[in-house]
N, C-alpha and C positions, 0 to 999 in steps of 0.2 A: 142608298142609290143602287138599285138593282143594275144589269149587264144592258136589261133591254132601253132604260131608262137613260142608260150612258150613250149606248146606240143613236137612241131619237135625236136626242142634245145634239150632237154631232152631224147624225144627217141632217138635222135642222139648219147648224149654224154654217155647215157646203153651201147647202139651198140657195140661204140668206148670201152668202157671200157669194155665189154664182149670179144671184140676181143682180145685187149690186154691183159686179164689175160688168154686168149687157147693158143695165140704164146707164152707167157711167159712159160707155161704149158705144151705145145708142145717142145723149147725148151730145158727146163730140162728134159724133160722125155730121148729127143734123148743126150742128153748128159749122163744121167744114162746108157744109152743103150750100148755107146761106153767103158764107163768104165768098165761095169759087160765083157762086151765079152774080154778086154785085159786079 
């Protein structure tokens, strides 16, 4: 495992985790949204 290859891994696994806590975030928000309008 080279320095730059630990690097990637990492920024990858940010990315990944960045993403998924917007979809998570995204949606409950659209779920809040459905509920306030009934």
């Amino acid at each position: 495992m080279s320095p730059l290859t630990v690097q990637i891994i990492i920024l990858l696994v940010f990315i990944l985790s960045w993403a998924g806590i917007i979809t998570i975030g995204v949606l409950l928000a659209k779920h809040f949204i459905r509920k306030q309008k009934k």
